[in-house]
C-alpha positions, 0 to 999 in steps of 0.5 A: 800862317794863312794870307791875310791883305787889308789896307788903310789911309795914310794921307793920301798914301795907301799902306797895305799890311801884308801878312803871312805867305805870299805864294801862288794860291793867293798871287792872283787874290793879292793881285785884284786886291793891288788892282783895285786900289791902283783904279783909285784916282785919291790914292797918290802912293802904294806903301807895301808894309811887309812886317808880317809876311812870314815868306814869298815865293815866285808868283808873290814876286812876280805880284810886286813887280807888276804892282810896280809897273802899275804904279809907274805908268800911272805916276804914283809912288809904290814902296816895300818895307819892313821886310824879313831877312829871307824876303831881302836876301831874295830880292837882292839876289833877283836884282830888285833892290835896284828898281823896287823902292825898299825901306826898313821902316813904316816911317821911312816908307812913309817919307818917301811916299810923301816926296820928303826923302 
């Protein structure tokens, strides 16, 4: 399946739809791509919606975790959700589970982003 990103507006909340493999021929694309919405000063919060990305590998990872960053140091809130089994298991095993926000649903996701959790 080929890599495809778009995103759209959810309040002030940016879902970007991820879809297929992210893996080392398009880190660096998904990577400009996160970095143009994080120059966005409207944007409050980055929701990774993960529901049809088909597998990751260490450069997709290495991707999230510096989205993460980014969103810390300019205070917004940055989730992952919907996540396949294989994608879980990987983060869980890296010990990401414990700083990455990860929920098993866009509605869930979408709590947290607004601060309702």
């Amino acid at each position: 399946m080929e890599f495809e990103v778009s995103h759209y507006m959810n309040n002030d909340c940016c879902v970007v739809k991820i879809k297929g493999h992210l893996a080392l021929e398009k880190g660096d694309e998904f990577k400009g791509y996160l970095i143009k919405i994080l120059q966005d000063s409207t944007i409050k919060s980055i929701l990774l919606d993960c529901e049809e990305m088909t597998n990751i590998d260490s450069n997709g990872i290495a991707v999230l975790v510096f989205a993460f960053k980014k969103t810390k140091d300019s205070n917004k809130k940055y989730a992952l959700c919907q996540l396949n089994n294989k994608t879980s298991r990987i983060l869980n095993m890296l010990g990401l589970d414990k700083i990455l926000s990860i929920f098993d649903t866009l509605d869930n996701g979408l709590i947290f982003t607004r601060g309702e959790e």
